[in-house]
N, C-alpha and C positions, 0 to 999 in steps of 0.2 A: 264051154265055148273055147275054142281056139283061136292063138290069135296070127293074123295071116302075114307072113313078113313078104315084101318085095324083094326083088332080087336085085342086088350091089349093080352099081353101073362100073363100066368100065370106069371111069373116072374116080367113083369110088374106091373100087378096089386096086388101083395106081395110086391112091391119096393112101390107102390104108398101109399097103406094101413098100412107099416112101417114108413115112412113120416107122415100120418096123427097121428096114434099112439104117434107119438114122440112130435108133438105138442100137440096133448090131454093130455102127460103128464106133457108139459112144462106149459100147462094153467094150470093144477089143480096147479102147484108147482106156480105161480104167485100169483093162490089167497090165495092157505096157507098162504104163505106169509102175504099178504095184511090182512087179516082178521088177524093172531099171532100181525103184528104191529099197529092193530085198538086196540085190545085188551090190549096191553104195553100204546098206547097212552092215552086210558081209564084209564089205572089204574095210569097215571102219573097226572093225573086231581084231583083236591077235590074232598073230599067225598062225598060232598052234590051235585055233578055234579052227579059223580060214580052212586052215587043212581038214579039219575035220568036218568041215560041212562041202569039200569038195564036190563029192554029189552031188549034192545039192544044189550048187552054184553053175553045172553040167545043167543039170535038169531044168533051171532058171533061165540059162543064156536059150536054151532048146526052144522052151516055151515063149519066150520073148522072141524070138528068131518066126514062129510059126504065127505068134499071134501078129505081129507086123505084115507078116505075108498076106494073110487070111482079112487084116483090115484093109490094105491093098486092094484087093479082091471084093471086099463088100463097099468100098469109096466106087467103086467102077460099076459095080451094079446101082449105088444110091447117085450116080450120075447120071446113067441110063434111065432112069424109075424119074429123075427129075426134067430130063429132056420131053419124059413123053404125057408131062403136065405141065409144060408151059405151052 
């Protein structure tokens, strides 16, 4: 026996797509985070470390520079997704 599902209402699937939204902005705001305190814990380190994680610290600012953007960008969508459920 199969079991027969209905099909999402619109309204559903704006509640569901609001939900995912809110977590996409809560991950990019995780790694802001994580990557700002990588970056303070770098610089709390000797110089001669500092220097050597250079790279690193490139790769860090890049990635915290992108993930800012891209939360930006999913705030604007989870603003649009909540206009069109009130």
């Amino acid at each position: 026996m199969t079991e027969k599902t209905t099909p999402q209402t619109r309204e559903e699937i704006i509640t569901s797509a609001l939900e995912a939204r809110e977590q996409e902005v809560m991950h990019y705001q995780i790694n802001i985070d994580n990557y700002a305190i990588a970056l303070q814990e770098i610089n709390s380190l000797p110089i001669d470390e500092q220097v050597e994680l250079s790279a690193f610290v490139d790769q860090l600012k890049t990635l915290l520079a992108t993930e800012k953007l891209e939360q930006k960008k999913a705030k604007i969508m989870l603003n649009v997704m909540k206009q069109q459920v009130a």
